[in-house]
Steps between C-alpha positions, in 0.01 A plus 500: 500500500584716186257798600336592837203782423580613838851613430784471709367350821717383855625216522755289679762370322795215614750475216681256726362197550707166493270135402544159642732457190740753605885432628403592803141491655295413898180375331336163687455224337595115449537530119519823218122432470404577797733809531363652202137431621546642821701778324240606240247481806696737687510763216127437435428602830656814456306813655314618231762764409774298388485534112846421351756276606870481392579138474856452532686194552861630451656365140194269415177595325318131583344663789340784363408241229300266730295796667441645146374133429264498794340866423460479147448098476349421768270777651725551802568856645263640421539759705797648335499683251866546381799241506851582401821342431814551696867405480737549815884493387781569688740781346860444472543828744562408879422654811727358725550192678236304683449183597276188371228375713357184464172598370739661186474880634810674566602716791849652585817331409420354090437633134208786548314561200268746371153331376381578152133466441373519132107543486360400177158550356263207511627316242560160362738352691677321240586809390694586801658197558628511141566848448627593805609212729664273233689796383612611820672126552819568345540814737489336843795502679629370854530725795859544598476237731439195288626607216723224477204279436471732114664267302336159668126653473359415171318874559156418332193627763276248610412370826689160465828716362465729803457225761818321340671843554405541866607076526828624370563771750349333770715207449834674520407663832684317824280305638457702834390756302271325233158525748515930447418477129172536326327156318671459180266679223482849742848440546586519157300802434639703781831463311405626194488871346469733214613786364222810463639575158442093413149548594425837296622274163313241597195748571568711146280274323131621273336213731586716824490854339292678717361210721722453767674728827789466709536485879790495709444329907535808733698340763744308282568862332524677848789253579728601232725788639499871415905511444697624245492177245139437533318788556435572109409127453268506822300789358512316107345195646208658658447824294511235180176302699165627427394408832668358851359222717482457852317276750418718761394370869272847513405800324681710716808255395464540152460928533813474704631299191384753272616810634881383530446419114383840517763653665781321307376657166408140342238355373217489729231316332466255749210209563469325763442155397439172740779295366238196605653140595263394687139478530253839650516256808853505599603753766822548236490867384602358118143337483184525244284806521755694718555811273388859547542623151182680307548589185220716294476356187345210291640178550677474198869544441416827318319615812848413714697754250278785547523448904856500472482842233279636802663349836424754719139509410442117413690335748401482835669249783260448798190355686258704272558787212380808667261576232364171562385573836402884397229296247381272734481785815228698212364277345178741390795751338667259248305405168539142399312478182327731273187387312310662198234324299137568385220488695272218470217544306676750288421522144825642322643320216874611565740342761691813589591363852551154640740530774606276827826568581693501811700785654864543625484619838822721417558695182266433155543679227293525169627511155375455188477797210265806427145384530567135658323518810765625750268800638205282430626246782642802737118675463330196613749371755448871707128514426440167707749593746270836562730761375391846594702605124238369291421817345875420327444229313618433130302232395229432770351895359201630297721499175636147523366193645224723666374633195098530599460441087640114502454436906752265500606532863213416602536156389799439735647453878826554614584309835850489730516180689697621842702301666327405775261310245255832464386657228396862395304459183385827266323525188697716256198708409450626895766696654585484879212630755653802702462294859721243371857448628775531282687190472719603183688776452508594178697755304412554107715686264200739459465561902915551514499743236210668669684546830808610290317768321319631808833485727673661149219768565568572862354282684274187570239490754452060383924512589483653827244289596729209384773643651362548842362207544857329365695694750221388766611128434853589636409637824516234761230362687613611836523881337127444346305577805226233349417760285412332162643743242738781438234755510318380818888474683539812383170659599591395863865679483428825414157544614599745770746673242187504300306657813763775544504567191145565412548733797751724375272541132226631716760767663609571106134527400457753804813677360346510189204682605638735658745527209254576239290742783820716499573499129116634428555773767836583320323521149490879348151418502424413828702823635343718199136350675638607812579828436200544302266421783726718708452790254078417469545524907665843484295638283247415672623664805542790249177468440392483842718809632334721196158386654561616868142622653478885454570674813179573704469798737479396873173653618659439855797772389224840590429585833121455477500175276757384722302593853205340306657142370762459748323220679374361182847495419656360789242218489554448112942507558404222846356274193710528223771384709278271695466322109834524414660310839176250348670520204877443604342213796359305206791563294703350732275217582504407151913534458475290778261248406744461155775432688368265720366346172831486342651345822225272470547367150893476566439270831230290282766464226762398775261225673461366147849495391546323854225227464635474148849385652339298754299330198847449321651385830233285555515367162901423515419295838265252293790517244801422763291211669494264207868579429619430902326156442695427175871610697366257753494835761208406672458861624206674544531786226279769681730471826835471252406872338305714708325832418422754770190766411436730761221744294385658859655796481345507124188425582448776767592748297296369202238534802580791581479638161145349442383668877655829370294488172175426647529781801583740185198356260292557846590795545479631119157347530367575817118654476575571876422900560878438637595377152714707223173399259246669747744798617657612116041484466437708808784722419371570159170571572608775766695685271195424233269693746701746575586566167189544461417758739789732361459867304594419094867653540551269817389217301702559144791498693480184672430381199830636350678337824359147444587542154877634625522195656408258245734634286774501742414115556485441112893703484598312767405134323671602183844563644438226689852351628709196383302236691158628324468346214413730225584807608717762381775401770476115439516540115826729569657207752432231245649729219791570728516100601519423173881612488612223744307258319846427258690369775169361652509275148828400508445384870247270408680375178823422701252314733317318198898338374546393795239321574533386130881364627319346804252327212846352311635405833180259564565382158907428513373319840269263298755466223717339790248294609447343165902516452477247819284240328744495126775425671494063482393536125763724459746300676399196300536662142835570629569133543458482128881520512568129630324399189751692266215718378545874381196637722534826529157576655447689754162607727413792617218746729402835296278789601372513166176692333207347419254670228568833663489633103176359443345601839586843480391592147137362618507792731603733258294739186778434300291744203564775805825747475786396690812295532308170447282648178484248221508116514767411314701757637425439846557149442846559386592759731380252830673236344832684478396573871494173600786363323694757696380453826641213763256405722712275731710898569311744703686790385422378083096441653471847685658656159231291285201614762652871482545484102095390484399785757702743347315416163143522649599855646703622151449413118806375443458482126550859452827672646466666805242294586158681502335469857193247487248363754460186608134461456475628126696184410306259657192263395171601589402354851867499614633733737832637542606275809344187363854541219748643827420242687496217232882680424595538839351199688720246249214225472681440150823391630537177667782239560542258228725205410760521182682250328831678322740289304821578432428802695229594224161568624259246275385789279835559372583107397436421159226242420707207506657573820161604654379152375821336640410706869177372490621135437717497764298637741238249417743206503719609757394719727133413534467234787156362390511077395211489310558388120629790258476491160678723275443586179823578264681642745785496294373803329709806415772370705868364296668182571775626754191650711353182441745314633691736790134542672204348316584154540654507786152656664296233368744233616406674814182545551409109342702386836206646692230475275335409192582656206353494138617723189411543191781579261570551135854446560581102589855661594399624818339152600817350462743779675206477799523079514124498454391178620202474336477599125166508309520546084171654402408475113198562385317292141322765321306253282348344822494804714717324779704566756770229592771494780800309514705477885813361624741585675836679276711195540236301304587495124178559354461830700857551435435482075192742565727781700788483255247499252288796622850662595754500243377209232824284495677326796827635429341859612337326791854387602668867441222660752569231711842601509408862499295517818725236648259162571 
């Protein structure tokens, strides 16, 4: 198979397996024909992922000749795709002595030798028996041991002229010992060996150049001792191989194998191979189909080079590759084909797209110059997988294939054939409906630069999101309380942070009342208002005191006026006072009835604020029930948390009150003759009559005294006293109060910060709580290390604003005089405000909230700063409090997760490394499996970033996922081992798009990367060299 569309696919490989026409061999049968027959059945029944098989029958090529014959000839396996030739030599380099069994194997006490495997590329085998094997004839010598036999052995390789070699040492054996050597023929061949430098001539040949690799036998090689005289050859032998064989009973055999390679600085590329001499049947462990090597790669010899370039990533020795079993365990996550054709019925004269192609499962990346198609493919590949980034398209967009003036997409469908034989099917006029579930993850270069000019700006509200949800993927499942996303998980672990929270801004906004009610009293104005009222009060009293009634003469003072109007008089004095103890009794009923109101109000106000708690108590019960149930507390909630109200005590004197208040209404009311109504009546119409029986002079000067007394009464509620609100006293006791009012200010200002504190205290709490759930992605990025990456990213929990500048200006006349007047130079100044301030410090947040007070109280603009007032600044409709409390009560600061790198915050990167953040984050970090395609992510970056993290990354994340990228650069498919590379050109004179794929060991994709990349080969092979494949 020359070229698999698929790419480099798993396989299993055996590049050891011995034919009935080897030396040495266990298959049944009477005659060679029916070995071979029940051989070739054997491999033909194969599980399906046997693809390649190394036939090797030690120094003869007849073998692989005959099962050649029956694949290509005769229609015979059928089933395998790949067959190879190999030779097995013995080197002239021993390992010690061991001694001959009778099947021809050695063990301790003969001639050890290391085994030399050379795998050639399916090729004529003339060619090898000719090029290679006759020339090697002449090299051959004897092993120490019968090497007296040289110059008697006519030393030309055949099977007759090795059986007449083993007859020859057989034959001088004493008899007794004659029964422990192999038959003749295997005989002969144990005794022979090579040099390695015999084989390299015989290798340096233009039929071989390129087509063939060398493997040394592990265990053979293990035998040779590390001491002084061989040491340098040992490590020659094997670090000259391009790969080492072993036969391993188990995978845990051959990773013990490995590892002491490992350990012993050698050579390690090691495949475990079956060594087969007998049939899948046999209970032997050196039998058919008993090999756990995979190898990723065509089956071609081509494909075997690039698996050995890429060992670690190729290779795999076990039951089952792991990203075999990922595949098959999501099935619905893993595109296996992508189709794109017109729709029937359509009318359009041009081709432009007639694709069926399969998928890699791994890594595919497409090539192909400006204008080919590469974006073309990406578009439609995420638009039927339901990407929510369709707004990012290049070429699936109004001004491309979208144009509404041509309507060509409308002519078309894009479908993904999933893997578990699905298929999501769009047409490439119709982008995704919002309900549907995204299936691809796709990232345009238009969508990354986005995101790396917003983050550039300061900040992306599409990142955090991404972020959030990325850092929720690394939270276990036992620490996700079956919450189903970061911001419900959170929701639940702050919630009563929350609650206190919001209970501390109400105290600020209380503070903040009273704040601004003590800054108006302190205003010149207010006091000038004050004393102004006081002065209208004085003068008044001025006013008053110039009025006084003019003195009357007391007719009572002469003898004869006073023997006539004494009685009259007497009576008159009984009911003046009579109305003034009326007076001063209703007086004091209504003082009385006030207080008793007042008390009144204040117990209503406390029976609320009680029922109020109960409510809230109440309401936490129905709260704590569900969440006893969920801890599996079966407790009942209302017994768990009690709350005692005893309001009796309350209530009687709120009854009391109320009784008080109607006895005084009754009694203010009362049209009893008892009453004060009926009395003050009674009382006034006495004096009335009597008045009116009086002489004129006895009369004028009661007049004068009722008039003395109102303007006593009318003194009396001027001066007032400092509980009588406007009068002259209580105008003097607020003027004098206002003197302590300073300290009464700074009181409530102290009070205000720290409550503020308390505010940035509930915040540093939630910052911890979301510090708890970063922790396993941060732990993970750290891991980066075993991969030998340079990651120096690093998570993190701010307290950081959140449109506070925008906010605040809405609530602010910025046309109005003070320290915010002008846009652009309020703009600039909160900016600078900002920049300076750090949130996640409460000392650097009080000094931001005291730096924006400061400069609603003071014009800071001019020096000195001129005094200003709140409220001349502000919008109309919004009140001073509605800013202090916005200020104070920190709604615009909240917790937020940061990515820094290097220790840079992501503003500060420059483009490419915000691009190469982003890359890794989505590669890397992010845990989600669906398919992500990526469009020239190479961008910006240079070749050492390329290499020390790109590629790396995306070797990474295609071992747990599906990954697609477009690229202009074929270099970076190669450094990442793509295993799937599609060439995209596009035929302007038919208006079609065409796609090559392969995988990068096939030579036609091969021509088309070196041809995109550097135009020659000889530049191919200096980047090759240069990024070390």
């Amino acid at each position: 198979m020359n070229n698999n569309p698929a790419g480099s696919t798993w396989k299993k490989w055996d590049l050891h397996v011995h034919t009935p026409s080897s030396l040495v061999h266990n298959y049944p049968g009477s005659n060679q024909e029916e070995r071979w027959e029940a051989f070739l059945t054997d491999l033909e029944a194969l599980p399906a992922e046997f693809k390649a098989i190394g036939i090797n029958d030690y120094i003869f090529i007849d073998g692989y000749e005959r099962a050649r014959e029956a694949k290509f000839k005769h229609g015979r396996l059928k089933n395998i795709d790949l067959l190879l030739p190999v030779i097995e030599l013995r080197l002239d380099k021993f390992a010690g002595v061991v001694k001959k069994e009778k099947d021809g194997t050695y063990s301790q006490s003969g001639w050890n030798r290391i085994n030399l495997h050379v795998i050639f590329d399916a090729m004529d085998p003339a060619i090898i028996q000719q090029q290679f094997l006759n020339s090697l004839t002449p090299s051959y010598q004897l092993i120490p041991g019968s090497s007296s036999w040289q110059g008697k052995w006519k030393g030309v390789i055949t099977p007759e002229s090795l059986a007449e070699l083993g007859r020859m040492i057989v034959e001088s054996a004493p008899e007794d010992k004659k029964g422990d050597y192999a038959p003749h023929m295997r005989e002969g061949f144990n005794n022979l060996c090579v040099s390695l430098d015999k084989v390299d001539e015989a290798l340096d040949k233009p039929y071989f150049a390129g087509r063939f690799l060398i493997a040394v036998g592990k265990t053979e090689w293990a035998n040779l001792k590390w001491d002084d005289q061989s040491i340098a050859e040992k490590r020659n032998i094997i670090n000259r191989a391009n790969l080492v064989f072993t036969a391993a009973a188990n995978p845990a055999e051959y990773h013990a194998a490995r590892k002491k390679l490992e350990a012993s600085k050698v050579n390690a590329t090691l495949l475990d191979c079956s060594d087969a001499h007998a049939p899948r049947a046999s209970k032997d462990k050196d039998r058919v189909g008993n090999c756990f090597t995979w190898i990723k790669a065509d089956a071609t010899f081509d494909g075997l080079v690039q698996a050995i370039a890429e060992f670690e990533d190729r290779v795999f020795i076990g039951d089952t590759p792991p990203k075999r079993l990922l595949v098959e365990a999501n099935r619905t996550k893993y595109v296996s084909k992508i189709r794109i054709n017109r729709k029937a019925g359509s009318t359009l004269a041009d081709t432009w797209f007639s694709v069926d192609m399969p998928l890699s499962h791994d890594l595919v990346a497409i090539i192909g110059n400006k204008g080919s198609g590469k974006s073309a493919m990406a578009d439609i590949a995420a638009l039927a997988g339901d990407t929510r980034n369709f707004r990012s398209f290049s070429f699936l967009k109004d001004t491309r294939f979208r144009n509404p003036r041509n309507k060509l997409a409308q002519h078309f469908v894009g479908a993904l054939g999933w893997h578990d034989g699905s298929e999501s099917e769009r047409q490439l006029d119709q982008d995704p409906s919002q309900t549907s579930v995204e299936r691809v993850k796709y990232l345009p270069q238009s969508y990354l630069e986005t995101l790396c000019n917003e983050l550039g700006d300061g900040g992306s509200a599409t990142f955090d999101t991404e972020l959030r949800k990325i850092i929720y993927t690394h939270v276990p499942d036992e620490e996700r309380l079956g919450y189903a996303s970061m911001d419900d998980l959170l929701g639940f672990r702050v919630a009563e942070i929350d609650s206190a929270r919001e209970r501390v801004v109400k105290e600020i906004s209380k503070a903040n009342a009273e704040i601004l009610q003590t800054e108006r009293r302190l205003t010149p104005e207010f006091k000038q208002s004050l004393q102004e009222q006081l002065d209208a009060k004085v003068a008044a009293l001025n006013s008053l005191e110039a009025s006084k009634p003019t003195p009357v003469e007391d007719p009572t003072t002469s003898d004869t006026a006073q023997e006539e109007s004494k009685a009259a008089a007497e009576t008159i004095q009984a009911l003046e006072e009579e109305l003034r103890k009326l007076r001063d009794e209703e007086r004091s009923l209504r003082d009385k009835k006030a207080a008793e109101a007042k008390r009144q109000a204040v117990l209503s106000r406390i029976a609320q604020a009680i029922a109020n708690h109960k409510k809230a108590h109440d309401q936490f019960v129905v709260e704590l029930a569900p969440m006893l149930v969920e801890a599996g507390a079966y407790v009942n909630a209302s017994e768990m948390v009690e709350l005692r109200i005893d309001t009796s005590k309350i209530d009687a004197l709120g009854r009391s009150a109320k009784e008080s208040i109607a006895v005084i209404d009754a009694t203010l009311s009362s049209q009893e003759p008892t009453g004060l109504v009926k009395r003050h009546e009674a009382t006034e119409a006495a004096m009335a009559e009597i008045r009116g029986k009086l002489g004129e002079k006895q009369r004028l000067f009661i007049i004068f005294k009722d008039q003395v007394s109102k303007w006593e009464r009318a003194k009396a509620d001027l001066i007032g006293s400092k509980d009588k609100a406007q009068s002259i006293d209580w105008f003097k006791a607020e003027i004098e109060s206002l003197a302590a009012l300073p300290d009464k200010l700074t009181e409530l200002r102290t009070r205000r910060v720290e409550l503020a504190k308390i505010v940035h205290e509930q915040l540093g709490k939630t910052v911890e709580e979301y510090r708890r759930l970063y922790g396993p992605v941060q732990e993970f990025v750290k891991s980066a290390a075993q991969m030998d990456m340079h990651l120096p990213l690093d998570f993190d929990v701010r307290i950081e604003e959140s449109d506070f500048q925008d906010q605040f200006f809405l609530r602010i006349n910025r046309q109005s005089r003070g320290s915010f007047a002008g846009k652009d130079e309020s703009n600039h100044l909160m900016r600078g405000l900002l920049k300076e301030a750090d949130f996640g410090e409460v000392d650097s947040t009080l000094k931001f909230l005291d730096s924006i007070d400061d400069m609603l109280h003071f014009d800071r603009r001019e020096s000195g700063g001129r005094e200003t007032r709140i409220a001349d600044q502000l919008r109309k409709g919004v009140e001073p409090q509605d800013i202090l409390d916005y200020l104070y009560g920190m709604s615009y600061l909240e917790p937020r997760y940061s990515l820094t790198f290097n220790g840079q915050e992501i503003g500060q990167l420059s483009p490419g490394e915000r691009g190469l953040l982003l890359l890794v984050f989505y590669l890397l970090v992010d845990k989600d499996d669906i398919p992500i395609i990526i469009d020239q992510p190479e961008e910006n970056l240079d070749n050492q970033t390329i290499f020390k993290v790109l590629v790396k990354c995306i070797k990474a994340a295609k071992q747990r996922r599906q990954v697609i990228m477009v690229t202009h650069n074929p270099n970076l498919a190669v450094v990442c081992d793509a295993e799937q590379i599609i060439y995209a050109t596009c035929d302007k004179t038919t208006n079609t798009f065409n796609y090559v794929s392969g995988g990068i060991e096939s030579p036609l994709i091969r021509a088309t990367v070196v041809e995109i990349l550097e135009g020659t080969e000889p530049a191919f092979k200096n980047r090759k060299q240069k990024y070390g494949l």
